[in-house]
Backbone as CSV, one residue per row, in Angstrom:
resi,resn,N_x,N_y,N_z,CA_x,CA_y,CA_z,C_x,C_y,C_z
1,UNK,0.823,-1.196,0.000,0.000,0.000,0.000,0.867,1.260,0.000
2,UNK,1.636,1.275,0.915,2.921,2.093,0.689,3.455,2.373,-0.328
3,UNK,4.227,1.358,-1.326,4.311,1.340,-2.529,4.025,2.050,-3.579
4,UNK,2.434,1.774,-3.585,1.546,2.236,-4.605,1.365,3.511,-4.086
5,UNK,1.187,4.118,-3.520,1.082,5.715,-2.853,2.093,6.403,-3.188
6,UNK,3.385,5.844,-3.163,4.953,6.310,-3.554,4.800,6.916,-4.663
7,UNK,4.503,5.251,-5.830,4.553,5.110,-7.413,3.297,6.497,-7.697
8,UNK,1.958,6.341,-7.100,1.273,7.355,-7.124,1.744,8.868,-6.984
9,UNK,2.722,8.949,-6.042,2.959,10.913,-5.943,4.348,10.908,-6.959
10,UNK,5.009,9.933,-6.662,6.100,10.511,-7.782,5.418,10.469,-9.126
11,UNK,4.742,9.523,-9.656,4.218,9.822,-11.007,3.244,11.307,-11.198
12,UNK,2.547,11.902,-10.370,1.953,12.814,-10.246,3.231,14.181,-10.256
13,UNK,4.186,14.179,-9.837,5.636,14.742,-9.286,6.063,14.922,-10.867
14,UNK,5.946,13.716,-11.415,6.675,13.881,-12.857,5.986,14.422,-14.196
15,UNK,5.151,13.888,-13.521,4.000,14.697,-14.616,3.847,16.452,-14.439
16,UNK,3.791,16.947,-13.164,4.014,18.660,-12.980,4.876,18.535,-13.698
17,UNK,6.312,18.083,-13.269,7.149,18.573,-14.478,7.265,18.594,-15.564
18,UNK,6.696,17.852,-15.850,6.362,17.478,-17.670,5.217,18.958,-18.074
19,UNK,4.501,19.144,-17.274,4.371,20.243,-17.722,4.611,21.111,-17.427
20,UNK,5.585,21.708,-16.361,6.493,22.756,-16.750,7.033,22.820,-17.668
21,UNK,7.771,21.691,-18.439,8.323,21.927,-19.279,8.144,22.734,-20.462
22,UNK,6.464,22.035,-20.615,6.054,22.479,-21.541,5.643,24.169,-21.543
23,UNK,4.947,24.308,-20.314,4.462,25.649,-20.020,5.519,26.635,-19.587
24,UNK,6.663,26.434,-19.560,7.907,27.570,-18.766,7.778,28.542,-20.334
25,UNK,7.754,29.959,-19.389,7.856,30.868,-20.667,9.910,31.109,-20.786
26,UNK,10.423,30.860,-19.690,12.120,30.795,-20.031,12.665,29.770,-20.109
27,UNK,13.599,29.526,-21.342,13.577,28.142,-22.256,15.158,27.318,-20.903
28,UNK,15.855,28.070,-20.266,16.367,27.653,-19.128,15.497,26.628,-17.911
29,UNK,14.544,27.377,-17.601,13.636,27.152,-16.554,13.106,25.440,-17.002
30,UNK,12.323,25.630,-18.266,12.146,24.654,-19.141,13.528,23.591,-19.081
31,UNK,14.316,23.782,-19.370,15.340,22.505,-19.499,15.121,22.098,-17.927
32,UNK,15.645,23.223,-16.472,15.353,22.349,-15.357,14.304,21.594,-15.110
33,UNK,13.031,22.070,-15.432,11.943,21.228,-15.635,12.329,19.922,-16.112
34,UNK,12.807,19.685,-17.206,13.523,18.228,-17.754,14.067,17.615,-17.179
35,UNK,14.994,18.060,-16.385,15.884,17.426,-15.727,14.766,16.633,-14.527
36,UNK,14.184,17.449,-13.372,13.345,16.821,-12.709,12.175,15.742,-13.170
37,UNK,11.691,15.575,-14.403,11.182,14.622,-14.995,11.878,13.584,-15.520
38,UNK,13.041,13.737,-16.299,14.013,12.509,-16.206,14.071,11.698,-14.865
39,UNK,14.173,13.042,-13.833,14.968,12.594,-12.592,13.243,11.321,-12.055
40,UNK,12.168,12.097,-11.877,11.112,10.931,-11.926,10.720,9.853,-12.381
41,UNK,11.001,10.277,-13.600,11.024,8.829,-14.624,12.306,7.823,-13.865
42,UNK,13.301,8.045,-13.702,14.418,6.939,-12.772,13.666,6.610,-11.728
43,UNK,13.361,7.522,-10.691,12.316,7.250,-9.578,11.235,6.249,-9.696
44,UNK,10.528,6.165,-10.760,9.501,5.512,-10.680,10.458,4.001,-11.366
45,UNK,11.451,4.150,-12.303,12.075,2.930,-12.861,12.178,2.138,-11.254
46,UNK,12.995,2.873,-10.593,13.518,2.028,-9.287,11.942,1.482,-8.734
47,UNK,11.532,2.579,-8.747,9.675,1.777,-7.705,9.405,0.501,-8.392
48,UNK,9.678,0.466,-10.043,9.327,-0.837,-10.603,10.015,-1.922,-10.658
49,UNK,11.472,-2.015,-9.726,12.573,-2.589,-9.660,12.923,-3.125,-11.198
50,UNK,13.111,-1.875,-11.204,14.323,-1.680,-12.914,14.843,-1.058,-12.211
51,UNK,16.226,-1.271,-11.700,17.202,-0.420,-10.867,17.935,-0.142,-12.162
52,UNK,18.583,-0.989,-12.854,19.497,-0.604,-14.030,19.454,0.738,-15.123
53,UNK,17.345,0.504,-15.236,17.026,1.433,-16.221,17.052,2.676,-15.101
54,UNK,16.817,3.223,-14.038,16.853,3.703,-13.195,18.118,4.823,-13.151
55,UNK,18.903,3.817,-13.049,20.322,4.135,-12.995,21.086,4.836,-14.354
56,UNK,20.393,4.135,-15.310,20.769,4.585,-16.690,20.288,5.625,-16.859
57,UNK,18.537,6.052,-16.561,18.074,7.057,-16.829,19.044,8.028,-16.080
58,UNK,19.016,8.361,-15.179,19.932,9.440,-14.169,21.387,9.788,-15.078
59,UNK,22.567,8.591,-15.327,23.628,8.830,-16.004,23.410,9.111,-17.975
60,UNK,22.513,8.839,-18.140,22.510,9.063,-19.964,21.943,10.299,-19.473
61,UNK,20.283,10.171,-19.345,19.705,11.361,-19.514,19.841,12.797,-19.011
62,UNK,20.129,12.965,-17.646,20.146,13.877,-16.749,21.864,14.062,-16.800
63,UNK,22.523,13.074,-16.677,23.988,13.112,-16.640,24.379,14.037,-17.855
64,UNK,23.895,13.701,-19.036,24.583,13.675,-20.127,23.450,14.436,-21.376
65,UNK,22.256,13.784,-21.537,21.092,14.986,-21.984,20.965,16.339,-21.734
66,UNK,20.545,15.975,-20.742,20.120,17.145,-19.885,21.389,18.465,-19.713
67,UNK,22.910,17.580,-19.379,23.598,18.765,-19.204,24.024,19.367,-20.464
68,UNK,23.764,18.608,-21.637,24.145,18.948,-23.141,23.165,20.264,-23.815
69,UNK,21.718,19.995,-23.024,21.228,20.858,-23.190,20.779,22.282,-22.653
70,UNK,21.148,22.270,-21.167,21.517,23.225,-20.187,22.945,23.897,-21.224
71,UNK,23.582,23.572,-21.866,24.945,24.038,-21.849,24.892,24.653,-23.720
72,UNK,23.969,23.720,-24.199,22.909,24.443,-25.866,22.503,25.947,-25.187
73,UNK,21.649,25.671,-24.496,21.166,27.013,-24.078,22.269,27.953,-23.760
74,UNK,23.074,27.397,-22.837,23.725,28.850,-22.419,24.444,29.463,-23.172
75,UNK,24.964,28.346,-24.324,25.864,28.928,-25.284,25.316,30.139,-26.454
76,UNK,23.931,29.399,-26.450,23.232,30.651,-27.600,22.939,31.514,-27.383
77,UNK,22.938,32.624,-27.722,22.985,34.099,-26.648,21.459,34.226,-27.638
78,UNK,21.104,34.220,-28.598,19.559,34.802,-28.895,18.642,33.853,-28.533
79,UNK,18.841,32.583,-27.625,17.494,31.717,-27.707,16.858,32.297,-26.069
80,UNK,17.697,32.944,-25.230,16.968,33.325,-24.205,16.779,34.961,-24.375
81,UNK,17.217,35.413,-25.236,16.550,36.766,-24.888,15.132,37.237,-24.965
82,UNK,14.964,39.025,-24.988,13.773,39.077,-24.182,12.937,39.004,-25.811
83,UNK,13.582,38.892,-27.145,13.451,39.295,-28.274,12.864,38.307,-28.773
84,UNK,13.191,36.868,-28.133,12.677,35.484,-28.486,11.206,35.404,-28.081
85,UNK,10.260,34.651,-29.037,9.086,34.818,-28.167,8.365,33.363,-27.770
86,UNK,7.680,33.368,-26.503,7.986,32.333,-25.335,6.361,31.395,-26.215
87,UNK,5.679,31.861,-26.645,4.465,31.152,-27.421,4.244,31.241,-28.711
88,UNK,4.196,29.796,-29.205,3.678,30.135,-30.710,2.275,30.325,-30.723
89,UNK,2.136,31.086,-31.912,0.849,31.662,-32.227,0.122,30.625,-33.094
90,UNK,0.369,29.225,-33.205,-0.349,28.428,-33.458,-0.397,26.643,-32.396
91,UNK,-0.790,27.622,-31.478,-0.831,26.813,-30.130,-1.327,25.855,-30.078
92,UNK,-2.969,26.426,-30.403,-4.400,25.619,-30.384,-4.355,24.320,-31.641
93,UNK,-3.377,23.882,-32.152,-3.205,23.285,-33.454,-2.811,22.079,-32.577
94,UNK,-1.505,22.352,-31.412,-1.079,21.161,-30.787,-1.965,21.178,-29.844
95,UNK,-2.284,21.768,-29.389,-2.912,21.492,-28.497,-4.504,20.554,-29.179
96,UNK,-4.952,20.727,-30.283,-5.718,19.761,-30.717,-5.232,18.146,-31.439
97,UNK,-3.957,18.042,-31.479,-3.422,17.523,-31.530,-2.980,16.424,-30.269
98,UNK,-2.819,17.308,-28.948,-2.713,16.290,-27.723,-4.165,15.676,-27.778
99,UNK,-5.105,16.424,-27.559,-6.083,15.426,-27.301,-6.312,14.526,-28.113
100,UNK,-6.176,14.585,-29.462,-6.648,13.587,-30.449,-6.157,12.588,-30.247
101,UNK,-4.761,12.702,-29.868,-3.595,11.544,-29.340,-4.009,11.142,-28.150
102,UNK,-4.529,11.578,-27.444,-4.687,11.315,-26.106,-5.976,10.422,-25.940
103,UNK,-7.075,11.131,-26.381,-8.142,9.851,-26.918,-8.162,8.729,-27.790
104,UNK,-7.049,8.853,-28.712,-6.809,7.769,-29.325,-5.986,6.873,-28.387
105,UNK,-4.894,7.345,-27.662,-4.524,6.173,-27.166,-5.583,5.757,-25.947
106,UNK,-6.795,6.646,-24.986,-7.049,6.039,-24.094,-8.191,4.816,-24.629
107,UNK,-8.574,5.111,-26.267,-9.639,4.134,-26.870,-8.873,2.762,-26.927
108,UNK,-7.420,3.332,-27.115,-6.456,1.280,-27.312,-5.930,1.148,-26.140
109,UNK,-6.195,1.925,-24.861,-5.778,1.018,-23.680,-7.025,0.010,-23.531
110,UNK,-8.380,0.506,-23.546,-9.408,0.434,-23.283,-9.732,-0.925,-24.306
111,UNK,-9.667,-0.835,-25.247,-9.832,-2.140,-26.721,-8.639,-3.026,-26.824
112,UNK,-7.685,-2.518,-26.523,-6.342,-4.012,-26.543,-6.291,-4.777,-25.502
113,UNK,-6.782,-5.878,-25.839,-6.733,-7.148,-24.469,-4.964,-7.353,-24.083
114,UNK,-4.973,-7.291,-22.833,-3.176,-7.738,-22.277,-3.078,-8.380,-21.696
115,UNK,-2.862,-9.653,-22.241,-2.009,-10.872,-21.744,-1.011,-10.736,-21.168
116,UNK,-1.119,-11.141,-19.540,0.399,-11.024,-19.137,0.938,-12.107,-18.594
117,UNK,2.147,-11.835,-19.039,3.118,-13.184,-19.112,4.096,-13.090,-18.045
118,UNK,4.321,-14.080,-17.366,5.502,-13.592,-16.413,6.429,-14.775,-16.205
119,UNK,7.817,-14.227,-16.080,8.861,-14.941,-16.597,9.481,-14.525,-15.917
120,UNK,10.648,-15.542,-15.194,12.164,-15.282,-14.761,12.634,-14.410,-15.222
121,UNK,13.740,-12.943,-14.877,14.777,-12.533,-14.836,15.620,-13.434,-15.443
122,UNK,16.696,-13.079,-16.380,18.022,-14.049,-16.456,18.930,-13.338,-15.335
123,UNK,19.636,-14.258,-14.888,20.772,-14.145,-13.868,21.904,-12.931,-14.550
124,UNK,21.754,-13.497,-16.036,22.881,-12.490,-16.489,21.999,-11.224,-17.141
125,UNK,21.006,-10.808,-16.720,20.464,-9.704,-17.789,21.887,-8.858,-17.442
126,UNK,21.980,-7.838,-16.644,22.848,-6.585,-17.280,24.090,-7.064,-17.911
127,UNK,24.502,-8.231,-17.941,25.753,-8.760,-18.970,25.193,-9.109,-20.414
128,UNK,24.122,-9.181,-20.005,23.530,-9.754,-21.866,22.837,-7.776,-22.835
129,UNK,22.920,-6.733,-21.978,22.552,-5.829,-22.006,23.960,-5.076,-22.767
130,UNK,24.689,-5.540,-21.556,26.507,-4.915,-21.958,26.951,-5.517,-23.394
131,UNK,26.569,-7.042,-23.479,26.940,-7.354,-24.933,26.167,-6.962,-25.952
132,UNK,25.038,-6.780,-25.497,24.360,-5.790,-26.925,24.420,-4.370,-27.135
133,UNK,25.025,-4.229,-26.093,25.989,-2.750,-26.916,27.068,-2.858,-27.053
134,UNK,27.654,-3.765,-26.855,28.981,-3.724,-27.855,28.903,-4.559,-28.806
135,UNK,28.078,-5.161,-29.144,27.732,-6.718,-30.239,26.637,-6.266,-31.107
136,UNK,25.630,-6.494,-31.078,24.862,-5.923,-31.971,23.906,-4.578,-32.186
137,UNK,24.214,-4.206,-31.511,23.384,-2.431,-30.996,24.978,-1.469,-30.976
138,UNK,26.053,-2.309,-31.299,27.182,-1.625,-31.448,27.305,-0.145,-32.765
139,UNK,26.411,0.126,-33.865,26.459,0.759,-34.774,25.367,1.911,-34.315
140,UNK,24.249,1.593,-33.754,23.189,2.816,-33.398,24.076,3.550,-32.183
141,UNK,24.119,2.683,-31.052,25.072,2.991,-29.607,26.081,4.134,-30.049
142,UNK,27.080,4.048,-31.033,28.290,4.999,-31.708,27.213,5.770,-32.320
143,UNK,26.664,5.753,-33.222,25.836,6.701,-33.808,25.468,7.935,-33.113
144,UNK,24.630,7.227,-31.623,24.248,8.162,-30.763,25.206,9.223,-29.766
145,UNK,25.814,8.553,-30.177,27.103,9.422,-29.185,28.042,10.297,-30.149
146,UNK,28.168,9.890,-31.662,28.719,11.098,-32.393,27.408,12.433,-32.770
147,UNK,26.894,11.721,-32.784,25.158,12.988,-32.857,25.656,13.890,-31.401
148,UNK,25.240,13.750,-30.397,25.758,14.226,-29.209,27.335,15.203,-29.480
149,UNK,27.720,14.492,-29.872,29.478,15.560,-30.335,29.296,16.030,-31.256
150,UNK,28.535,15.991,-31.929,28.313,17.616,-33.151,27.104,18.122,-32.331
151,UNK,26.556,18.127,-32.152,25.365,18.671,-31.329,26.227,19.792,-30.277
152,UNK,26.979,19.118,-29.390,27.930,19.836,-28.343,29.043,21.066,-29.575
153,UNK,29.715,20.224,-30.700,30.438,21.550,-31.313,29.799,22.333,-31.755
154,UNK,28.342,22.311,-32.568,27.811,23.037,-32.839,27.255,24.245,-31.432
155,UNK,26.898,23.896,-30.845,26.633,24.733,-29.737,27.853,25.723,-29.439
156,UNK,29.311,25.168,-29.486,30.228,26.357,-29.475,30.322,26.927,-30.459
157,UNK,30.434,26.240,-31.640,30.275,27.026,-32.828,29.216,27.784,-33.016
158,UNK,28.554,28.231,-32.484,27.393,29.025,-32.450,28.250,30.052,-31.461
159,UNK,28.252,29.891,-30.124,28.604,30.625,-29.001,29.600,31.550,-29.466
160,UNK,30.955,31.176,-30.115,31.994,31.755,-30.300,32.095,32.967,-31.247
161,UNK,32.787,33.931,-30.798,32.884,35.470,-31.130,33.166,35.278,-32.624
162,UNK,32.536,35.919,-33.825,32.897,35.930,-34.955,34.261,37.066,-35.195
């Protein structure tokens, strides 16, 4: 009962932030917002004993996302000024857009029957995890991490005095 009360306020916890994110009129404020929703999303991984994904979320996302994009921002000197403007003027478009999505998916929680299956853990999951990133998830894994290093030069290359 405990548990579920936990999983209950932190998911409620992550969700404010999720929409801060969305709603922060300063695009700074907005990234911390991110960060605390990553940081929930790990929170609730651990409540579901996914410690690993947990753990991962915190060091990829928040470690390494999050500070890539705290550090996008600071480098661009016109994305926070007062000149930038904090709402698009075609708001009501996404915003008809969430709901459509939003009723569509609550019609296929509601209509997809879920079979659940439950199965042993392998002893070796995080070793069979480690070899599929270096074995066959070895080409996306590099991919994602040179995206990230032009992403980061570009951000100085932006920043830096012409």
């Amino acid at each position: 009962m405990v548990g579920q009360a936990l999983f209950i306020l932190t998911a409620g916890i992550t969700l404010l932030m999720a929409l801060g994110v969305v709603l922060a009129r300063n695009l700074f404020h907005a990234a911390l917002f991110l960060v605390g929703a990553f940081f929930g999303i790990a929170v609730l991984f651990i409540l579901l004993e996914a410690e690993f994904l947990g753990a991962a979320q915190i060091i990829i996302y928040i470690g390494a996302i999050a500070t890539l994009i705290v550090f996008a921002i600071m480098l661009s000197r016109h994305v926070m000024g007062k000149e930038a403007g904090a709402y698009n003027r075609n708001w009501y478009f996404a915003l008809a857009g969430v709901v459509f999505f939003f009723l569509l998916l609550g019609w296929l929680l509601i209509k997809m029957p879920f079979n659940l299956v439950t199965a042993e853990v392998p002893a070796d999951a995080i070793a069979q995890i480690g070899q599929g990133f270096v074995g066959h998830y070895v080409v996306p894994f590099e991919v994602a991490s040179v995206l990230l290093l032009v992403a980061l030069i570009g951000a100085i290359m932006l920043a830096r005095e012409r």
